[in-house]
N, C-alpha and C positions, 0 to 999 in steps of 0.2 A: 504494500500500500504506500501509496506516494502522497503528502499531505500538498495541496496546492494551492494557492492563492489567485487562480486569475479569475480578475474582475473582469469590467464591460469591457474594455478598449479591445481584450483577450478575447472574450466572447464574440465580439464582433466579428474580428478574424476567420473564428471559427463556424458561425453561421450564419445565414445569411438576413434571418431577421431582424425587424430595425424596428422602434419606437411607432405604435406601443405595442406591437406582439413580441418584442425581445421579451423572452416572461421568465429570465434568470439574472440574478446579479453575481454570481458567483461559484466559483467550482473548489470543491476544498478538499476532496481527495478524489484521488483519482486510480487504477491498480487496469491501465490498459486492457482492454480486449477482454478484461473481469468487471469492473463494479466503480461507478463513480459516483458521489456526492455530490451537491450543488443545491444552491438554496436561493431563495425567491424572497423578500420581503415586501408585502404587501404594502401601499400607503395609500389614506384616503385620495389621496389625488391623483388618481390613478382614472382614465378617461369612463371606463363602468361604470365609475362612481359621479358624474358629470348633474346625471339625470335624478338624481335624491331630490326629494323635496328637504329644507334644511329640519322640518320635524320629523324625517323617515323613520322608522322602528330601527334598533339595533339589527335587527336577523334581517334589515332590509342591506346592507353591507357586508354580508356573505358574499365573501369571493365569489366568481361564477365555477361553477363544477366544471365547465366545458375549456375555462381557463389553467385550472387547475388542472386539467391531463393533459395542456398543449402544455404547459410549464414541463412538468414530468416527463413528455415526449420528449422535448427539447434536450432535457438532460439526457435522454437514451439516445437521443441525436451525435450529442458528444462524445460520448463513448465509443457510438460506431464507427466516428470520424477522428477518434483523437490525437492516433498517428498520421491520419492524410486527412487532414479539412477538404470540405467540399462547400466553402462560399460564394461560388459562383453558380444561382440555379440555368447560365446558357452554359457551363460545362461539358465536359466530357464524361462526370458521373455526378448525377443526381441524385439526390436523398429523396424519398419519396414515405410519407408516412402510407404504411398495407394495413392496419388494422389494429383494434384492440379487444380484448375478451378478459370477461371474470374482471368489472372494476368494480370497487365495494365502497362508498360512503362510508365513513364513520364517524366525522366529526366535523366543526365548523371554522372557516380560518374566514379571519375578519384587520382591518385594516391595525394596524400595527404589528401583524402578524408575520414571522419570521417562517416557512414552511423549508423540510429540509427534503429533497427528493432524492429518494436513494434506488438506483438502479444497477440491475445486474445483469450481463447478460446471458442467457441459458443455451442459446445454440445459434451457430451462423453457418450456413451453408452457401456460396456462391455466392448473388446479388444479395440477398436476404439475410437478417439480421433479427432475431428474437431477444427480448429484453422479461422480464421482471419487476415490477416498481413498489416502491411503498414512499408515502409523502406522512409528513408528521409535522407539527408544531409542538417544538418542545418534546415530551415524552410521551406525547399524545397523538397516536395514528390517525389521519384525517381521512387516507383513501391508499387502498390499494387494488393492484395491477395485476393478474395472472397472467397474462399475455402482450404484450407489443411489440405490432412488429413494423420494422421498417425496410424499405425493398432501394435498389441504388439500379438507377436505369443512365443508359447515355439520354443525353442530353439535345443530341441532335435527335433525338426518335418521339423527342413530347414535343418539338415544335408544330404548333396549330396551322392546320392544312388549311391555303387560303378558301374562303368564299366561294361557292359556285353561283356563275352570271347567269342570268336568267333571258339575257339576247342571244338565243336562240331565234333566229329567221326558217 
């Protein structure tokens, strides 16, 4: 296990999302091509949070669940990539999220909230890349992951086939 520090500037490099779906601030260990840590701090001014009326209910500032496993993806992203980044999505290899199964709710993460996502990976064959997740606040499991999987396609093969014209004479 390698204990690491890279923040945004790092992250950046490494993938290719930018403000405000970069949904990690940092990677704190790392054990290549096995298991990485990375964590996400929550703050109300976070663009989700935009739309609150300023009386909204507490459990109206519940992260969004569907944020919360693009966060955790992200980290499995790193992992897959963490010897070869693949920040350029017109590339020659492509990170492609294929799926996920078995995710469990268990708790609530709300703004001030540090979440820590821990992924591991359980089998890679060829393009394809399977993961493992658990996300927590503090000692407390928020949601886990039995499956994720992520697939690497080139790059010239997702470009969008132009328009068919419709002048035909």
């Amino acid at each position: 296990m390698t204990a690491i520090f890279a923040g945004a500037a790092e992250l950046k490099r490494r993938l290719p999302h930018r403000h405000p779906m970069l949904l990690l601030d940092r990677v704190v260990e790392v054990e290549p091509g096995a298991r990485l840590i990375a964590r996400k701090a929550v703050t109300c001014n976070e663009p989700w949070y935009d739309r609150l009326a300023d009386d909204a209910a507490e459990r109206d500032h519940d992260y969004p669940a569907v944020l919360l496993v693009e966060s955790c993806c992200q980290a499995a992203g790193l992992l897959a990539t963490w010897d070869d980044p693949v920040p350029d999505a017109r590339g020659d290899r492509v990170m492609l999220f294929g799926g996920i199964s078995g995710v469990r709710f268990a708790g609530r993460v709300r703004p001030g909230d540090v979440v820590e996502h821990q992924v591991r990976l359980t089998r890679s064959f060829a393009d394809t890349v399977i993961f493992e997740g658990r996300s927590a606040v503090g000692d407390e499991t928020v949601m886990e992951i039995e499956q994720l999987v992520i697939a690497f396609r080139p790059g010239s093969g997702l470009a969008t086939a132009a328009p068919a014209t419709a002048d035909r004479a």
